[in-house]
N, C-alpha and C positions, 0 to 999 in steps of 0.2 A: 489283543492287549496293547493297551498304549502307556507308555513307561517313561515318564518326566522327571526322575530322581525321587522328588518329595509328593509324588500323584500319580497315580495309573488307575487305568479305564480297563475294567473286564465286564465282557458281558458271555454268558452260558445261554446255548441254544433255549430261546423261546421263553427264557426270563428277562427280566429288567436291569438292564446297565448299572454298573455299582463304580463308584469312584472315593477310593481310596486316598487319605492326603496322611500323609507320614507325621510325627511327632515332629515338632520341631518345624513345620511348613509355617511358612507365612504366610497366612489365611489371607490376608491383601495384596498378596502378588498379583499383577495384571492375569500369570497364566493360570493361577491358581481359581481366581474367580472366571473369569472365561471358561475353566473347565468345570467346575462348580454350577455355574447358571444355567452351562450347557447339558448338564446331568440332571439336575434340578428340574425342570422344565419338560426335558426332554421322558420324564418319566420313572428315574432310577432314583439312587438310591447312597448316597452320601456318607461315609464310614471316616471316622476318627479314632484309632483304634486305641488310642490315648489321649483323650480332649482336654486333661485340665484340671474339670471339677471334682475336688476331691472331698470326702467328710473329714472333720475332724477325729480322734482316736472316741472322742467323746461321742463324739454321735454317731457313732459305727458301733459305740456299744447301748448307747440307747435305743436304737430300732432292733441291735439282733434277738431282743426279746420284741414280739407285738404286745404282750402283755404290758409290758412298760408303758405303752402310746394310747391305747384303747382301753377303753373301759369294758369291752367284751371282745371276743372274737365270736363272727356269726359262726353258725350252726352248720353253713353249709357255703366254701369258699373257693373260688376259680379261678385266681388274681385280680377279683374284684370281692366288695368292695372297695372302691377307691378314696381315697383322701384329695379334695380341692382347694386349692387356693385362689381367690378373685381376688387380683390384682388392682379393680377397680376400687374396691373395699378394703384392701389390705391385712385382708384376715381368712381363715378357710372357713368355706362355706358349711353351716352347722347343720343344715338341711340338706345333705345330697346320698341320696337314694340309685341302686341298682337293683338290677333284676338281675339274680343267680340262681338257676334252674327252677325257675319260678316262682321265687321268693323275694319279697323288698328287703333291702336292705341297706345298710348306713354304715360308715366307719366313724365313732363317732370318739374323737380323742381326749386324753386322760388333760384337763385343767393344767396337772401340774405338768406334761410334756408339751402341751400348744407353743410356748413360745421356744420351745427350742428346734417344734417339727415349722412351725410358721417362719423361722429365722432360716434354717437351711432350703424353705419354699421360697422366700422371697430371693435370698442369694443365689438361689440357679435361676431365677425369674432372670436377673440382672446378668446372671453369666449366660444366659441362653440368648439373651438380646444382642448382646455384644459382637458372643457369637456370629447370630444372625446378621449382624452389622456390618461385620467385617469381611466375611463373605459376599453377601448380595447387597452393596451401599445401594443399588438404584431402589431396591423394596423400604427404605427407609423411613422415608414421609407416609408410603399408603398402607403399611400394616397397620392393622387393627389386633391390638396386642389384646390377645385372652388368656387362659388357665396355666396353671401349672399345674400337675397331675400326679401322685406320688400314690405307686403301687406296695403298696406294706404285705400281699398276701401273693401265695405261692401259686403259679397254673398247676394245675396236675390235670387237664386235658388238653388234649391240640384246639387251638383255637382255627376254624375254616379261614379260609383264603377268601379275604373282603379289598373292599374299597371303603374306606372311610364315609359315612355319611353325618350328619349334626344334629338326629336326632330331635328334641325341642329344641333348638337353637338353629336355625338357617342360615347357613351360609350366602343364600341369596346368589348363590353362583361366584364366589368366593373361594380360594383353591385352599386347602388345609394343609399350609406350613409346621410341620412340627419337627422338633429335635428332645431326641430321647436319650438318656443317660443312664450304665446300669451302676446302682451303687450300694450292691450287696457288701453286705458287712464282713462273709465268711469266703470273700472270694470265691462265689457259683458265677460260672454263664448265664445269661440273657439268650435264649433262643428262639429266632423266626425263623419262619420260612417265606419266602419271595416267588411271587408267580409270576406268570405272563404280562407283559404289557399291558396297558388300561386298553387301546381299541380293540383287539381281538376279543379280549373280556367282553366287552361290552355288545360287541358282533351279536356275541352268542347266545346273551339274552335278552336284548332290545327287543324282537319281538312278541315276546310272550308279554311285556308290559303291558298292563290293563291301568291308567291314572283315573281316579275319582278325586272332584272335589272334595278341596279342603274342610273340615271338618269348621261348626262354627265355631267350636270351644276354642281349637287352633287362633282363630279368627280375636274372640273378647282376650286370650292371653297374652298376643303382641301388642293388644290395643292397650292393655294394662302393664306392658314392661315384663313381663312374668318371663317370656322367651323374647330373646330378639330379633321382633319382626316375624311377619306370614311369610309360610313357606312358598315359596317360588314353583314352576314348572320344574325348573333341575333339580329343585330341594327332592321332590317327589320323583324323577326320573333317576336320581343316585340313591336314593331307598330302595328302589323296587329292584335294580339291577344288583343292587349290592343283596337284598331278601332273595332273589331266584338264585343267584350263586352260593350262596351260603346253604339253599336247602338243596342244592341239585347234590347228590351224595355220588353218582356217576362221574361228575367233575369233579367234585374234593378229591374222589380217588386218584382221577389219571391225568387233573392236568398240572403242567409243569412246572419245575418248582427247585428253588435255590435254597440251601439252608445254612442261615447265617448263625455263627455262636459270637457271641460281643462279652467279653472279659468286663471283669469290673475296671471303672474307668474310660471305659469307650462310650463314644457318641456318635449316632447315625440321625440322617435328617433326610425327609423326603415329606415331597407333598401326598400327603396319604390319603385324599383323593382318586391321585394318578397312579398309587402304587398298590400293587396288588400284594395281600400280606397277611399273616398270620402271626400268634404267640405261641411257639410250644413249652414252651418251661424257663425257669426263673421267679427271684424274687425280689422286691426290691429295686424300683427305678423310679426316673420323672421326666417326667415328658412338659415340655412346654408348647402352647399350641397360639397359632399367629391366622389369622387370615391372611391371604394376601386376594387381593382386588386385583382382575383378569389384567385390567387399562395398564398396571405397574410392572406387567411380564416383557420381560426383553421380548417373547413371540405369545403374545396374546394367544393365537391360534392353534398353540400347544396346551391349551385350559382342558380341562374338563367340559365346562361351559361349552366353547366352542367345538369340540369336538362331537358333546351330546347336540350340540344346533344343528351342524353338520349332515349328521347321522340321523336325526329326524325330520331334517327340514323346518322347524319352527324356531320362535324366538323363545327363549326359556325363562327369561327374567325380563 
């Protein structure tokens, strides 16, 4: 444990370093970002156990019913689905679809509450940027600012221990910055669990990856805008590792693992990528998600990217 007054560094046998910054830090102190970038980077896992963003009295009572937001609740719900905001559009996305235990589905919100769920999405857009800003000023020019993410629906199962991957949207070898916020109305926990470091993860099941080319359909929807951009070699290498961890049921059980509870009003930030991670229960958060480009890392060589080029010997993107 490393103990700076307003920051400490803990890390538990054979999970991911966590760095703590106290209420009231000044998220631009030279030692503060130094040790932030260094946690960042390095793989772990970034806690603000009081960050700031708060709801109004009013919008703590408009979400604690979903009735209120949505015009249905699905039939069948996991803490998905989720509600989007595109930033680029300035409006949430009307068309976004999940799969929850093998059913599509939409969250799809009530006319008369849009502008109030759209106004607390954009406001954490801008409070999570800031955030972001004042922490890591070098990532500042090369992010690629994306989603905001607002969780309206309860987990009621553990969620396996993954690595984030972009699904239709590739990162192209681009490390997924995000910062999550819990903003339950009835004051509940937000609960993860935290595994093992990204290269041992990945040790363990790089081999068994089998890569097939990309699909053509893949191919006409980047060329149409629909996703952005074809998937890359790593787009496909962070699939398939993050698909064999998730179904190896021998490792969900025994491998190791940190389990964080985040209060309402707390914010944690990690590249979730690099971090190994799971939801177990809660309801109600937002998460806002950033690319960051390998070239803009104080050690490139701590990417994903690089460490999947590394470990297979090829060039990935």
């Amino acid at each position: 444990m490393v103990d700076q007054g307003c920051i400490s560094v803990s890390e538990e046998a054979g999970t991911v370093k966590m760095l703590t910054i106290e209420p009231g830090a000044d998220l631009s102190a030279p030692e503060v970002r130094r040790t932030a970038i260094e946690t960042l980077e390095g793989g772990g896992l970034i806690y603000l156990p009081k960050s700031g963003f708060e709801l109004s009295e009013r919008e703590r009572e408009l979400i604690s019913d979903t009735a209120k937001i949505l015009t249905r609740e699905p039939d069948v719900q996991d803490g998905r689905p989720t509600i989007i905001f595109d930033p680029a559009h300035g409006r949430i996305k009307k068309y976004h679809y999940a799969q929850v235990r093998g059913k599509l589905m939409r969250a799809q919100v009530r006319d008369t509450a849009r502008p109030d769920i759209e106004a607390i999405m954009v406001r954490y857009g801008k409070w999570s940027e800031d955030v972001i800003n004042q922490l890591f000023p070098i990532y500042q020019e090369a992010l690629d600012r994306k989603r905001v993410t607002y969780r309206p629906f309860a987990r009621n199962s553990t969620q396996s221990l993954h690595i984030d991957s972009s699904y239709g949207y590739p990162t192209q070898g681009r490390g997924m910055l995000r910062i999550f916020t819990n903003i339950n109305p009835v004051n509940r926990l937000r609960i993860w669990q935290l595994g093992e470091p990204f290269e041992p993860f990945v040790s363990r099941f790089l081999p068994s990856v089998r890569l097939s080319k990309p699909s053509w359909i893949s191919a006409i929807l980047a060329r149409l805008g629909i996703v952005d951009g074809a998937k890359t070699k790593y787009d496909q290498y962070v699939a398939a590792v993050r698909a064999l961890g998730i179904r190896d049921k021998e490792y969900q059980r025994t491998a190791p693992r940190k389990i964080m509870e985040f209060p309402v009003g707390a914010s944690w930030i990690a590249i979730t990528d690099l971090v190994l991670h799971g939801a177990i229960s809660g309801q109600h958060s937002l998460d806002r998600t950033f690319y960051l480009p390998v070239e803009a890392m104080s050690d490139p060589s701590r990417s994903s990217l690089r460490i999947l080029e590394r470990m297979t010997g090829e060039a990935l993107v």
